[in-house]
Each structure stands twice: as structure tokens, then as C-alpha cells.
N, C-alpha and C positions, 0 to 999 in steps of 0.2 A: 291389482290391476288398476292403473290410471283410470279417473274419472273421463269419459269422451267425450262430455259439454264444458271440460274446461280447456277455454283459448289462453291464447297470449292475455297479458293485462291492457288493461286501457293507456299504460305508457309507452308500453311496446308496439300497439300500436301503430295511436300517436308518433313516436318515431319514426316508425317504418312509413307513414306518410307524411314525412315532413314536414308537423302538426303538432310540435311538441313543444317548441320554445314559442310559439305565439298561442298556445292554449295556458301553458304555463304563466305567462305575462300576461294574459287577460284575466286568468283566477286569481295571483298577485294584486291586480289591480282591482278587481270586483272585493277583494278584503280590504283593501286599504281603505277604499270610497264608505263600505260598510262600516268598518269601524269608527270612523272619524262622524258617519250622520247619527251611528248609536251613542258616541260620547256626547255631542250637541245635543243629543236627543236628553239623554241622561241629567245634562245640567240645562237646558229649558235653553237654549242657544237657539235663536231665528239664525237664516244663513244671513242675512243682512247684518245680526249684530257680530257675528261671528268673522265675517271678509271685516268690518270697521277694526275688530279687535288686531287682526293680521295685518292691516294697513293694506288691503287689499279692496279689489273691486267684488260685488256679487259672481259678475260673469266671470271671474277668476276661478271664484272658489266653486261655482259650478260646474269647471272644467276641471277642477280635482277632485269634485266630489262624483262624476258621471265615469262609470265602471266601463266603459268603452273607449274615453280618452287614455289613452296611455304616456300621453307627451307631457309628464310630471315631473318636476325638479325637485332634487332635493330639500333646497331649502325650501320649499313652499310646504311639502311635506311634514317640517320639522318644525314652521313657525303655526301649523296648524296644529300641528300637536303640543306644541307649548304652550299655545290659547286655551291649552284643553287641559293641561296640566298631568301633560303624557311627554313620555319620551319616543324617539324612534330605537329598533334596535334593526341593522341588518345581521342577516350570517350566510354566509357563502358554505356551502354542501358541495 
């Protein structure tokens, strides 16, 4: 006999109110922002030394580091990980 407190999943959803590709790109971007202030964090990086290292401004890199912006380019993405002595990697699912 099926369980009767299990629903749809939290994608199905999300799908089903057309909440799924902008919840999906704000989780994407909430890791990204994460990962990049844990690896600063990790090597003793201020964000000021860290936008100098990029050739960037603070208020730059505050806008890649803030998990709400989503208006991110790649290569700003990838020269911040290179300051950091990371790479990117994408994969399409």
C-alpha cells in the first residue's frame, strides 16, 4: 500500500508552477557566491585584495559574490577562480 503523506517532489512541483528554472539559477548561483567567499576565506583573501588580484573593482566582485545577483559572466567567474587557484568546470544534464 503506497505511503498517503507522500506528494510530488519539490521539482515537480516547482515545475508545475513555473518555479523551477529560476529556483534552479538562484541555487546555482547561491553555490557559486559560496564557494568562491569559502576559498578567500580559506587563503586569508580581503575582497579588496582579491577584486585588485582580478583587475577588478570591489563593487565588481560584490556583485559576484552576492547570491541574488545573477547577471554573472563567465569570464569574471573564471578569473576569479584563477586568483584562487581553482578552475571552473560546467556540465549540461
Amino acid at each position: 500500500m503506497p505511503n498517503p503523506h507522500i506528494g510530488s517532489s519539490l521539482d515537480d512541483f516547482l515545475k508545475e508552477e513555473g518555479l523551477y528554472e529560476d529556483a534552479t539559477n538562484y541555487a546555482v548561483k547561491r553555490v557559486l557566491a559560496w564557494q568562491l567567499e569559502k576559498a578567500m576565506s580559506e587563503q586569508g583573501l580581503t575582497k579588496s585584495e582579491m577584486a585588485r588580484r582580478m583587475g577588478t573593482s570591489r563593487a565588481h566582485l560584490d556583485r559576484l559574490l552576492d547570491p541574488a545577483n545573477d547577471k554573472v559572466q563567465l569570464d569574471t567567474v573564471e578569473r576569479a577562480a584563477s586568483v584562487l587557484g581553482r578552475r571552473v568546470r560546467l556540465v549540461l544534464v
